[in-house]
C-alpha positions as CSV (number, residue, x, y, z in Angstrom):
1,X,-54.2,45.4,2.1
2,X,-54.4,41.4,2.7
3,X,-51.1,40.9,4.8
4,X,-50.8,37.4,4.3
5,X,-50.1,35.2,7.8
6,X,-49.5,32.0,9.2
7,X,-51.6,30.5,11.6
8,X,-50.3,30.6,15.1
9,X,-48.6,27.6,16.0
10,X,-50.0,25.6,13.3
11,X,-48.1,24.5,10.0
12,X,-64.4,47.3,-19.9
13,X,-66.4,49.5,-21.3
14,X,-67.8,52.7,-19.0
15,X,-71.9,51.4,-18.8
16,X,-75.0,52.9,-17.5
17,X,-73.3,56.6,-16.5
18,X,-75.7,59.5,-17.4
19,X,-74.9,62.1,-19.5
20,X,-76.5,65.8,-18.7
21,X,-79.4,65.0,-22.0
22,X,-79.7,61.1,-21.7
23,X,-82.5,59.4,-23.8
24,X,-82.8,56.2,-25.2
25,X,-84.5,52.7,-24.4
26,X,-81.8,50.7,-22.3
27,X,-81.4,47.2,-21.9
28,X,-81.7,46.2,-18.0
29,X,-79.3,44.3,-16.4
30,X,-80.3,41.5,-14.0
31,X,-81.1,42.7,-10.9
32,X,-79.7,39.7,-8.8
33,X,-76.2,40.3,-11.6
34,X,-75.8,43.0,-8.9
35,X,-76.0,41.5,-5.9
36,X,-74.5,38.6,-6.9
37,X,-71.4,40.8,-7.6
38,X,-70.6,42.3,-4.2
39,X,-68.3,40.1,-2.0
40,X,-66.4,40.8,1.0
41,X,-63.4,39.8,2.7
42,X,-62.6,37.9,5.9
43,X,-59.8,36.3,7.7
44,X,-60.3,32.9,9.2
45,X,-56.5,32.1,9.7
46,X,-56.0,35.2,11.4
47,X,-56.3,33.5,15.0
48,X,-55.7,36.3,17.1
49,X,-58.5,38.1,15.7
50,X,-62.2,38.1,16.4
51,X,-62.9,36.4,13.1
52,X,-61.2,33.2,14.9
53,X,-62.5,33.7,18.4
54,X,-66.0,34.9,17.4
55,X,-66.8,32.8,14.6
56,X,-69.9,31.6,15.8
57,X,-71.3,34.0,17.7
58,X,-70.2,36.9,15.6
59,X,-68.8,36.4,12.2
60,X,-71.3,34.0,10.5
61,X,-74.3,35.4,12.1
62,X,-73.2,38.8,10.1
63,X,-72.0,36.9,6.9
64,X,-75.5,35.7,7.3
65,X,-77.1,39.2,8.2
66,X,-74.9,41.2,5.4
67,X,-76.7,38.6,2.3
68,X,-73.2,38.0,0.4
69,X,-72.9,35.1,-1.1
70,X,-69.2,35.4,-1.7
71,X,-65.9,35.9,0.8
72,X,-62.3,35.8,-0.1
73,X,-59.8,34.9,2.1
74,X,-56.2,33.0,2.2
75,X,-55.6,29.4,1.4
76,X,-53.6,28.1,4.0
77,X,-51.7,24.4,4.1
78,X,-52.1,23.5,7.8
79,X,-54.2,21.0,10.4
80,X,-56.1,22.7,12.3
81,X,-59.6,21.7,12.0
82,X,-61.6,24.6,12.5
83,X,-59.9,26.4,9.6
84,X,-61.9,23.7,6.9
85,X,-65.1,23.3,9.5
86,X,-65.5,27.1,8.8
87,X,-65.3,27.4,5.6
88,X,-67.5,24.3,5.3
89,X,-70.1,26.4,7.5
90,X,-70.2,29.0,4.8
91,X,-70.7,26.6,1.9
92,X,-73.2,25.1,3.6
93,X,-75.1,28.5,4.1
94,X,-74.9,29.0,0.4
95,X,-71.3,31.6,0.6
96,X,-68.6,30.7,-1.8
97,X,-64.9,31.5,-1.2
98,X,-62.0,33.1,-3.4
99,X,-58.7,31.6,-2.3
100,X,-55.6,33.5,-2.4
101,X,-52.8,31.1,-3.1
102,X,-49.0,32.6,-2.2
103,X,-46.1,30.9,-3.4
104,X,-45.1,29.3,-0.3
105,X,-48.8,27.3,-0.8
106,X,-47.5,24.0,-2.4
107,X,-49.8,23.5,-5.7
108,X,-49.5,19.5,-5.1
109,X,-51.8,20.3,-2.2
110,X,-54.4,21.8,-4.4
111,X,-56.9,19.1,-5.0
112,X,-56.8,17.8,-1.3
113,X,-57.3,21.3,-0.1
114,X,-60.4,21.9,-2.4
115,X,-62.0,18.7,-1.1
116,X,-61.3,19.9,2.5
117,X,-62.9,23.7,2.7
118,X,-65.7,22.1,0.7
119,X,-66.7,26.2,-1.2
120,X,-64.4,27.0,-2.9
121,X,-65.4,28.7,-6.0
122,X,-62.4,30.4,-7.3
123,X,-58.7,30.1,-7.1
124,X,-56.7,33.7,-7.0
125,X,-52.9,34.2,-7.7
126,X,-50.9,35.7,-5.5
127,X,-51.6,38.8,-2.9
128,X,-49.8,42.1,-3.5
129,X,-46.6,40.0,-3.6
130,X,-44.8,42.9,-4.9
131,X,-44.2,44.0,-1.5
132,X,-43.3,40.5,0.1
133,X,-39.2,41.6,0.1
134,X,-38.5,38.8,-2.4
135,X,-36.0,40.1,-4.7
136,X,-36.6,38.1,-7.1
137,X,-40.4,38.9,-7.3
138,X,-41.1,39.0,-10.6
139,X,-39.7,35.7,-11.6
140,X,-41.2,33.6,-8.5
141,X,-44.5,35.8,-9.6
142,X,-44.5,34.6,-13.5
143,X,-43.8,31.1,-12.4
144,X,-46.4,30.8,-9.6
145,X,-49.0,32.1,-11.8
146,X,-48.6,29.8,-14.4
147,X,-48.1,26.9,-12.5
148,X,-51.6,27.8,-10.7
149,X,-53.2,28.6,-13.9
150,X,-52.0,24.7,-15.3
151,X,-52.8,22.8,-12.3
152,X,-56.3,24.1,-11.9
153,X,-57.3,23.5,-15.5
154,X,-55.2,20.1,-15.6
155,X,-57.0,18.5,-13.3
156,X,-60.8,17.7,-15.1
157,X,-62.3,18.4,-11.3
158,X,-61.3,21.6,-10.6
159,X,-61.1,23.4,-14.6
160,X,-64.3,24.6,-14.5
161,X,-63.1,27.3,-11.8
162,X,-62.4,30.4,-12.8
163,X,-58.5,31.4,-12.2
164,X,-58.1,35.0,-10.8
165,X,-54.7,36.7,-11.8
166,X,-52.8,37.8,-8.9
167,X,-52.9,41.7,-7.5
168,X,-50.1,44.3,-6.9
169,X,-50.2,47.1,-5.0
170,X,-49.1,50.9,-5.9
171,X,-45.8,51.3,-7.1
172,X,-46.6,52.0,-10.9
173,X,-43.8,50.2,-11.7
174,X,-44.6,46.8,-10.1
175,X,-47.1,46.9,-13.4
176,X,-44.2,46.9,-16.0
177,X,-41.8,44.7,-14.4
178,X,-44.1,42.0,-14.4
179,X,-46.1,42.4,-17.6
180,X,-49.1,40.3,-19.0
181,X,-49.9,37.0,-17.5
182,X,-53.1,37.3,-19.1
183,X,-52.7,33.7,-20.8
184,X,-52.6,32.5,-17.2
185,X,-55.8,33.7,-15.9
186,X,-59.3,33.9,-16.3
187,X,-59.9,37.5,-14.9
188,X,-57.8,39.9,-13.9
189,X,-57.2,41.3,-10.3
190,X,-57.5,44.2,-9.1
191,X,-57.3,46.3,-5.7
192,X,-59.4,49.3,-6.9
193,X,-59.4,51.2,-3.8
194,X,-60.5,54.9,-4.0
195,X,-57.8,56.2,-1.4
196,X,-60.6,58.3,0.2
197,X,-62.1,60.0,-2.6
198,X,-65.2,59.6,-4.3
199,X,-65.8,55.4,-5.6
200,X,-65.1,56.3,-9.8
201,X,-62.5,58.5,-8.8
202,X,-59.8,56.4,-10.2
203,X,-60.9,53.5,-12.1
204,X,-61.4,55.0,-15.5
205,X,-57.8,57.0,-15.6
206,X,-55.6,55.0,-13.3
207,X,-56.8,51.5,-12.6
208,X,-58.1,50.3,-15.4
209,X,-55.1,51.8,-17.8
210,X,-53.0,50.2,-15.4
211,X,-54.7,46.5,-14.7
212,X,-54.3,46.1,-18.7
213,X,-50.8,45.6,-18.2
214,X,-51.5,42.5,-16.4
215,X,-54.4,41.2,-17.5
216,X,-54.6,42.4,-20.9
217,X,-58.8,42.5,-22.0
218,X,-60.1,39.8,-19.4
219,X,-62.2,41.1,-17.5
220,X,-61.7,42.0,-13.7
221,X,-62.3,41.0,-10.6
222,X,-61.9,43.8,-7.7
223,X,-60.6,41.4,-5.3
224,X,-59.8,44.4,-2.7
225,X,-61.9,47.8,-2.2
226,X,-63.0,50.4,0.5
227,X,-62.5,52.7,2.2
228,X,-60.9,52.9,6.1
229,X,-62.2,55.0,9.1
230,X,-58.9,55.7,11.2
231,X,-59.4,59.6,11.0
232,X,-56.7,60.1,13.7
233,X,-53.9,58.5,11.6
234,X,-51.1,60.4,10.6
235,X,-51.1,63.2,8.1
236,X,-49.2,61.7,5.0
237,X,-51.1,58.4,5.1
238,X,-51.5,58.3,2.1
239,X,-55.0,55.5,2.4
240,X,-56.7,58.4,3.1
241,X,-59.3,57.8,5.6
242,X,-63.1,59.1,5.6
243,X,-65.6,59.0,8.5
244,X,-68.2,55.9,8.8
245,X,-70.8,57.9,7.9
246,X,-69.3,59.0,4.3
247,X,-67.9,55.6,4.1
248,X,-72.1,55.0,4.2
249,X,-72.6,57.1,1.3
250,X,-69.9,55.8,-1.1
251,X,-69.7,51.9,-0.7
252,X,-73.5,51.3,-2.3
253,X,-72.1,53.6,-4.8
254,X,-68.6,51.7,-5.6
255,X,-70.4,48.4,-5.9
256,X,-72.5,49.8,-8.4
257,X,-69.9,52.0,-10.2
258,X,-67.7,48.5,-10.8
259,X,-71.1,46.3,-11.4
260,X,-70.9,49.5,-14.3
261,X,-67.9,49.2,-15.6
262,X,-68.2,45.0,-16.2
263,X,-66.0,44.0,-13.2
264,X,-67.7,41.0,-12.6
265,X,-67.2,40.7,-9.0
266,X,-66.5,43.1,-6.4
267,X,-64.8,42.3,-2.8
268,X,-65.1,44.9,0.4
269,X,-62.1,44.5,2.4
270,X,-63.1,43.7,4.8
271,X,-66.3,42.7,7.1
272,X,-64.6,43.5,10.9
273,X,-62.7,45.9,12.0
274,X,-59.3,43.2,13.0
275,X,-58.7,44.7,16.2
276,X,-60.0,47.9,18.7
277,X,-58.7,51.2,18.2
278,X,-60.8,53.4,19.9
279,X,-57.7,56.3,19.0
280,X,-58.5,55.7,15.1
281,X,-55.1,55.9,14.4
282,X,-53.8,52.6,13.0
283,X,-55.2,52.2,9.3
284,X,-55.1,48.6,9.4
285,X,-57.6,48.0,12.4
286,X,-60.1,50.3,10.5
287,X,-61.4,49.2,7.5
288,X,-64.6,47.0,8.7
289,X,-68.1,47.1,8.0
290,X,-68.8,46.0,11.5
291,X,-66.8,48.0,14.5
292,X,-64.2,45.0,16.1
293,X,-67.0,44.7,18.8
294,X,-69.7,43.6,16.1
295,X,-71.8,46.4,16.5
296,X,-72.9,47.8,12.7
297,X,-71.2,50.6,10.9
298,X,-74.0,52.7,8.7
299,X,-71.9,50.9,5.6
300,X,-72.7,47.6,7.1
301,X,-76.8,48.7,6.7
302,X,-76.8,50.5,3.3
303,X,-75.1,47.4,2.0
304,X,-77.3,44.9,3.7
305,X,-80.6,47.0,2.6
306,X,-78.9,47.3,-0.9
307,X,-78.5,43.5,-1.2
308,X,-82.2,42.7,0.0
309,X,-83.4,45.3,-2.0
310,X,-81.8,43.7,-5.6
311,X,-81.3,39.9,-4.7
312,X,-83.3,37.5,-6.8
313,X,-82.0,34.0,-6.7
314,X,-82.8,31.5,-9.5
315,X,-83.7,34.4,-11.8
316,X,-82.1,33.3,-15.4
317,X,-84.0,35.6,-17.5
318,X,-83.2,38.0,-20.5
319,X,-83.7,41.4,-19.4
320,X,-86.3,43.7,-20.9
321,X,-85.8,47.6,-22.1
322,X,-86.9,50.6,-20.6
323,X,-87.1,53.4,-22.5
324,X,-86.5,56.5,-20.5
325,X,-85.2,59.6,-20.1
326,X,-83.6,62.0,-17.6
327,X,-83.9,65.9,-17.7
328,X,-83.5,68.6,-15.4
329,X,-80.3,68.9,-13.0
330,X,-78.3,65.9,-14.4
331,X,-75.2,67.0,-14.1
332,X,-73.1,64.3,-12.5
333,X,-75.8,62.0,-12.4
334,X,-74.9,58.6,-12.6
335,X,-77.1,55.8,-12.9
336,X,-77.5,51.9,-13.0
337,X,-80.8,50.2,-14.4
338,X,-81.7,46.7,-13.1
339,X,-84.3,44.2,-13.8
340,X,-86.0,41.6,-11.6
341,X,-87.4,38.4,-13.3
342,X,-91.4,39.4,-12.3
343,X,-90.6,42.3,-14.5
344,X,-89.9,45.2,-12.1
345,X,-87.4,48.1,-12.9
346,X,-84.9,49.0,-10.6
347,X,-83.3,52.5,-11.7
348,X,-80.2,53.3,-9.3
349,X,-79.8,57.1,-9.4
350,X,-76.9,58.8,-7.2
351,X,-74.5,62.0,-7.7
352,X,-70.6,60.8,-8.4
353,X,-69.2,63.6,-6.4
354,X,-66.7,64.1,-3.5
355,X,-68.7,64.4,0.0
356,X,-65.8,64.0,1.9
357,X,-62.2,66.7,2.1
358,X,-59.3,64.6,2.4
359,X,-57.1,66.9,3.4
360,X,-58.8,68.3,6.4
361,X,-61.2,65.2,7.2
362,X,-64.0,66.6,7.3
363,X,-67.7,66.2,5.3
364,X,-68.5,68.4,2.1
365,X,-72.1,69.3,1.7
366,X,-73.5,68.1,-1.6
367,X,-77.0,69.7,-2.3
368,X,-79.6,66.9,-4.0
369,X,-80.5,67.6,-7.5
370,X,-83.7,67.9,-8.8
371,X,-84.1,65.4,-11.8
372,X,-86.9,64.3,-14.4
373,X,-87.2,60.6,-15.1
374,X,-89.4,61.0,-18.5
375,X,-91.0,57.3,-19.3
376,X,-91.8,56.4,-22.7
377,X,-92.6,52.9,-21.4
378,X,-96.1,52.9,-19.3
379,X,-95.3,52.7,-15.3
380,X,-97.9,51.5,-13.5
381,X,-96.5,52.1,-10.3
382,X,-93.0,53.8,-9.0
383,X,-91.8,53.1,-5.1
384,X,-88.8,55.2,-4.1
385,X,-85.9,53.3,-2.0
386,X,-83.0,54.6,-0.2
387,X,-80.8,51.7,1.3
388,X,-79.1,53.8,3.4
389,X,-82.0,55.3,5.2
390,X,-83.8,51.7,5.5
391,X,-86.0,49.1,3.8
392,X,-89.2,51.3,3.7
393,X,-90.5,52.6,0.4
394,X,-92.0,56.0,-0.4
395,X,-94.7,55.6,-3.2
396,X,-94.4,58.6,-5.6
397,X,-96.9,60.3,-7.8
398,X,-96.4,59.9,-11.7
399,X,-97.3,62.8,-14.1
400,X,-97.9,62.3,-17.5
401,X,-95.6,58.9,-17.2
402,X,-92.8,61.4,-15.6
403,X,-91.4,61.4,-12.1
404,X,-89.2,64.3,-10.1
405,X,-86.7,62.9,-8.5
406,X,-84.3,64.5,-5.6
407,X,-80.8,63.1,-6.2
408,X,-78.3,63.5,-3.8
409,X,-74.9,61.5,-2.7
410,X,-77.1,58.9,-1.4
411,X,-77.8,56.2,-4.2
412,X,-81.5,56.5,-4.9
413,X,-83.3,53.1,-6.0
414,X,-86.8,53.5,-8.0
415,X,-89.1,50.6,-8.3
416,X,-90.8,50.7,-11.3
417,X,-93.6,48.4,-12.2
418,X,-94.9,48.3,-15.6
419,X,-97.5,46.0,-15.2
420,X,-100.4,46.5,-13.5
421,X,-101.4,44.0,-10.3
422,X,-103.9,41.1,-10.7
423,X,-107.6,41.8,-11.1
424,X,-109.4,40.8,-8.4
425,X,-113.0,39.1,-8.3
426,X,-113.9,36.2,-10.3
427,X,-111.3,35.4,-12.9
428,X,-110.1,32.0,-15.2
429,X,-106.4,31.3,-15.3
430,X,-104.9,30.0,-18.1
431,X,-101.7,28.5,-18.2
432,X,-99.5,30.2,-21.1
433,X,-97.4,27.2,-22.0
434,X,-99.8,25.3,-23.1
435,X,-103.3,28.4,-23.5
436,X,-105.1,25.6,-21.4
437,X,-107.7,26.6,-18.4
438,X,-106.8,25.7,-14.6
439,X,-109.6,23.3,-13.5
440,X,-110.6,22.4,-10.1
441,X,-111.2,18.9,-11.4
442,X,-114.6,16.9,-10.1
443,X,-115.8,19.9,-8.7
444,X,-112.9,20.6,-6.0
445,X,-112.3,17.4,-5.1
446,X,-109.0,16.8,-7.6
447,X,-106.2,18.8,-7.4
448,X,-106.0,21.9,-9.9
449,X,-105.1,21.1,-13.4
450,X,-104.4,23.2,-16.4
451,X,-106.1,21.1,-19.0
452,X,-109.2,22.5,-20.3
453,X,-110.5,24.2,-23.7
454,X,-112.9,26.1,-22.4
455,X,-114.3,28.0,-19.2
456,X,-117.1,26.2,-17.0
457,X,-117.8,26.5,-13.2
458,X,-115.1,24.1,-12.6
459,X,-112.4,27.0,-14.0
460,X,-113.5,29.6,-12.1
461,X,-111.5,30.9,-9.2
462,X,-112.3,33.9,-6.9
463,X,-109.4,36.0,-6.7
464,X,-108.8,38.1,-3.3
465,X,-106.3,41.1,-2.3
466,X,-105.0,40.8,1.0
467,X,-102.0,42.4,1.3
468,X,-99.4,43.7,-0.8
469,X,-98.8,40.9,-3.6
470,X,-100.7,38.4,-1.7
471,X,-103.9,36.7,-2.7
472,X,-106.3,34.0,-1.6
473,X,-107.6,32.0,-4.4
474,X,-111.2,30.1,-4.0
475,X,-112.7,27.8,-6.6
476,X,-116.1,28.2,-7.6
477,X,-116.4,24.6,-8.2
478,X,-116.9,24.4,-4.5
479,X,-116.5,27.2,-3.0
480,X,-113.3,26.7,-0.8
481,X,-109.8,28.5,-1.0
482,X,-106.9,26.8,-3.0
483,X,-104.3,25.6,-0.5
484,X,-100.9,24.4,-1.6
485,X,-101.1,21.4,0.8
486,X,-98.4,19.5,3.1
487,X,-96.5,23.1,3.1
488,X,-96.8,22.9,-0.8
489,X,-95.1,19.1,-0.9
490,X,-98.5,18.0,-2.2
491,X,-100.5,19.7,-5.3
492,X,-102.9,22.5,-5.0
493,X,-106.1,22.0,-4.2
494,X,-109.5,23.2,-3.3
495,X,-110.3,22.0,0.2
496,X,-110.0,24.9,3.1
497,X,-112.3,26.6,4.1
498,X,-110.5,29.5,5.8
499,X,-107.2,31.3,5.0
500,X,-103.8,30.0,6.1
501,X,-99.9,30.1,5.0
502,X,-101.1,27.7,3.1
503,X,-103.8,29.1,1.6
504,X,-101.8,32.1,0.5
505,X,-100.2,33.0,-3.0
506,X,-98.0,36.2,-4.0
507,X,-99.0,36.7,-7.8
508,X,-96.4,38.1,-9.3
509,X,-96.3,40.4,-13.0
510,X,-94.0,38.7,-14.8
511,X,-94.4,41.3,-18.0
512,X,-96.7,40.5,-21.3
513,X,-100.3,40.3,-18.4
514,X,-99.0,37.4,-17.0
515,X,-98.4,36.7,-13.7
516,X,-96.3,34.2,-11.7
517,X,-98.1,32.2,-8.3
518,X,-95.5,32.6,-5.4
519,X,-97.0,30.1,-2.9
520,X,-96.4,31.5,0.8
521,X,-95.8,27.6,2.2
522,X,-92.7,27.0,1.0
523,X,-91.5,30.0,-1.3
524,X,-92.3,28.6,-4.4
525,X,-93.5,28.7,-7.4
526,X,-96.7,27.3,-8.8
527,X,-95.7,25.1,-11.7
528,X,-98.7,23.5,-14.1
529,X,-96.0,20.6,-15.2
530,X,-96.2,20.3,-18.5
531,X,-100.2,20.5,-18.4
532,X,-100.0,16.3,-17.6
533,X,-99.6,16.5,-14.1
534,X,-101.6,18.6,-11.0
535,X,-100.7,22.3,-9.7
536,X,-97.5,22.4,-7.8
537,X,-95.7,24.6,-6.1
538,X,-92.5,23.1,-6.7
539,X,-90.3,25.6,-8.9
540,X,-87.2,28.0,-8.2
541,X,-87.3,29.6,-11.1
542,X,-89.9,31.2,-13.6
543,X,-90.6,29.7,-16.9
544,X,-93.1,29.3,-19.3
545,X,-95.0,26.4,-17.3
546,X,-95.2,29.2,-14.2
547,X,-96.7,31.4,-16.0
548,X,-100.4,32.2,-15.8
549,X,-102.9,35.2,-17.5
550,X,-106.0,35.5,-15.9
551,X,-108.6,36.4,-17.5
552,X,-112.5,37.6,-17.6
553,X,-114.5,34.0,-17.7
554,X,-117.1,35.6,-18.8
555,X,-115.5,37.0,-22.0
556,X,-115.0,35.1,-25.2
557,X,-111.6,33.7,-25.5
558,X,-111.4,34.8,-29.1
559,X,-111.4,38.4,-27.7
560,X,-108.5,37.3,-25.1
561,X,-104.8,37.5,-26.3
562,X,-102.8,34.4,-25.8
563,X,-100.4,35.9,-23.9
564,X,-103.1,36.2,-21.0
565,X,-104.8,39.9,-21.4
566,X,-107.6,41.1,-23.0
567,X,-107.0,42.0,-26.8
């Protein structure tokens, strides 16, 4: 579906998939695995289009908007200096590109071309060049491929890049005539579009049988996927088209039955709509998230909520285990179980089944399902999401550890905590790298310093709800809050005397009753430095040294666990 053109006038294994009796303690995945997965494609060469004559006013405000972090477009030899200013723009707002590379693309070139876009983070074989009208395909295919694969991982600056194979289209044949290239490829390709049906519709018997061909067992990248909304297009098309608001319902759901099955990333084709076509009969012009004025499509929002919802940069963790299961009305129930590095549970919960009739365009209703999430784990609390429907959660009610659960085409994202928040009131901290006490050294006047045995004045702290997560912290060594001063440049210290930005933590569970200081200044996290150096809010990621218990400083420490709780 990526008709390659020139610029103008330029030269696995099924995963996480309920069964009707599921029960067993499951390993999480990492929550930002997820969102890190889901891609989308654009056009920048396509100068006719709005992705070239709205670039800045339209297409990377939305990039922006949408939270990928990946694209995929064309690599294209040529001069014109918006092309490499663009994708420079995206790089430097953190979105990494997957270049197509056709044959005519001289390999030569590739070094130079890599230092020019300045993102590139992958380099993809050919596009559906099965159906360029080379009769010789196969051959120029085979050669390409391998001369990609080579140059990339010949050149010491550019190996470390992951190779994608290149993708064919649906002839079944194309498959056999140009057998494995796996030696020549990192991870396979594959345009793993649903033709209108339900997303898992075709993976398990059709694409996947049929990508092995190619790719042998590396895993796969879905460098195409989606669904189009020209519902006026003729009869036998056979890309079936569905309306936006069914396209709503099952692009959450085919990022999360791929993240299932191990494809490693996953690319919407494609972010606009390329050009108006108010008829909806030209397939082509319809496959956007956005309508070609810019204005959002409902799968524009599910996806953007869905992203926000399970992003969590800098989050190198090992997933914990839930142990759950699901009872009632589970028929069809699929499922995808996430983790977030404070500890939270994200349990994805959606029915796999056709909401749409292909053959006379129009919706199918799907009745929701009434489904029991049975928790051996303790939950401490349980948030109900629905990124289609918005940000805002609905708290639910837990029974005897159990929750009902309406599950309907929709994908349905629970929020379980299994940690309970912060105690408030007067509390010690206690670093768990080192088991030493947070001090307010010389009676407030030093910054805070985790580097005491014991619990005097000078380690107490007065801990404060005020919204949410978020907490204001106040020594008792003198009586002022803990600010993360200089918008958290400088180390904490005890020296307001009111509440600020500054003056604000989230404290996060971060699993064994320990808890993690978020600092509201600059969105990071409290780090006590190897227990040498002052408080500072200074980290990206959570590890040992950002990790705090707080504890009773009236209770003997004997009778405190090391980990941070009472024993």
């Amino acid at each position: 579906m990526f008709p390659f053109r020139f610029l103008a006038g330029v030269g696995a294994a099924l995963l996480c998939v309920a069964s009707p009796a599921f029960a067993a303690p499951e390993t999480a995945k990492r929550s930002h695995d997820f969102a890190d997965s889901i891609g989308v494609n654009i056009h920048v060469h396509y100068t006719d289009t709005v992705y070239f004559s709205r670039w800045n006013d339209l297409i990377l405000p939305k990039l922006q908007s949408l939270g990928v972090s990946h694209v995929r477009d064309g690599a294209v030899d040529t001069t014109l200096p918006e092309y490499y200013a663009r994708f420079n723009q995206l790089g430097q707002n953190g979105i990494g590109t997957t270049f197509i590379f056709a044959p005519n693309f001289p390999l030569s070139k590739l070094a130079t071309f890599t230092n020019q876009v300045g993102n590139l983070e992958a380099f993809e074989g050919p596009n559906e060049y099965d159906t360029a009208g080379d009769a010789n395909w196969v051959n120029v295919l085979r050669a390409y491929q391998q001369n990609l694969y080579g140059t990339v991982k010949g050149n010491p600056a550019l190996a470390s890049k992951p190779v994608i194979g290149p993708s064919l289209v649906y002839n079944p044949q194309s498959w056999d005539a140009l057998g494995s290239l796996s030696s020549w490829m990192d991870f396979g390709a594959t345009h793993s579009y649903p033709l209108g049906e339900f997303p898992s519709s075709n993976l398990d018997g059709t694409i996947f049988p049929r990508e092995a061909k190619l790719s042998g067992s590396k895993p796969l990248w879905s460098t195409e996927t989606g669904y189009n909304n020209a519902l006026n297009a003729p009869a036998n098309e056979g890309h079936k088209p569905v309306s936006e608001a069914i396209a709503a319902v099952y692009m959450p759901r085919l990022y999360l039955e791929h993240f299932n099955r191990g494809i490693r990333r996953s690319f919407g084709y494609e972010l606009i709509d390329l050009f108006p076509d108010s008829p909806r009969t030209e397939r082509e012009h319809n496959f956007g998230l956005l309508r070609n004025d810019g204005s959002e499509k409902p799968a524009f929002v599910a996806l953007k909520n869905l992203i926000a919802l399970t992003k969590n940069p800098g989050s190198s963790f090992t997933p914990g285990t839930l142990d759950y299961s699901l009872g009632g009305q589970t028929a069809n129930v699929h499922r995808t179980l996430l983790q977030k590095s404070d500890g939270t549970f994200l349990l994805a919960l959606w029915l796999e089944k056709s909401s749409w009739n292909t053959t006379i365009r129009a919706p199918i209703t799907i009745p929701s399902q009434n489904v029991t999430v049975n928790f051996v784990t303790p939950i401490f609390r349980a948030t109900r999401f629905v990124p289609n429907d918005g940000m805002a959660g609905t708290p639910l009610t837990l029974t005897n550890n159990a929750l009902s659960v309406a599950v309907g085409e929709k994908v349905v994202l629970l929020e379980l905590q299994t940690q309970a928040p912060v105690t408030t009131g007067l509390r010690a901290l206690r670093c768990a790298a080192n088991g030493k006490f947070v001090c307010a050294d010389n009676a407030g006047t030093s910054p805070l310093i985790a580097n005491r045995n014991s619990v005097g004045d000078w380690e107490k702290f007065d801990v404060q709800l005020m919204w949410a997560n978020t907490y204001s912290i106040k020594a008792l060594a003198n009586n002022k809050f803990v600010c993360a001063d200089n918008a958290g440049t400088s180390p904490l210290v005890a020296n307001r005397t009111g509440v600020g930005d500054w003056e604000k933590f989230d404290i996060i569970p971060v699993g064994n009753n320990l808890f993690a200081l978020k600092s509201y200044a600059n969105g990071k996290y409290v780090s006590a430095r190897g227990g040498t150096l002052p408080l500072l809010a200074n980290a990206t990621a959570i590890g040992d040294w950002e990790k705090f218990g707080f504890l009773d400083p009236y209770a003997p420490v004997s009778t405190q666990s090391a980990s941070g709780g009472a024993s």
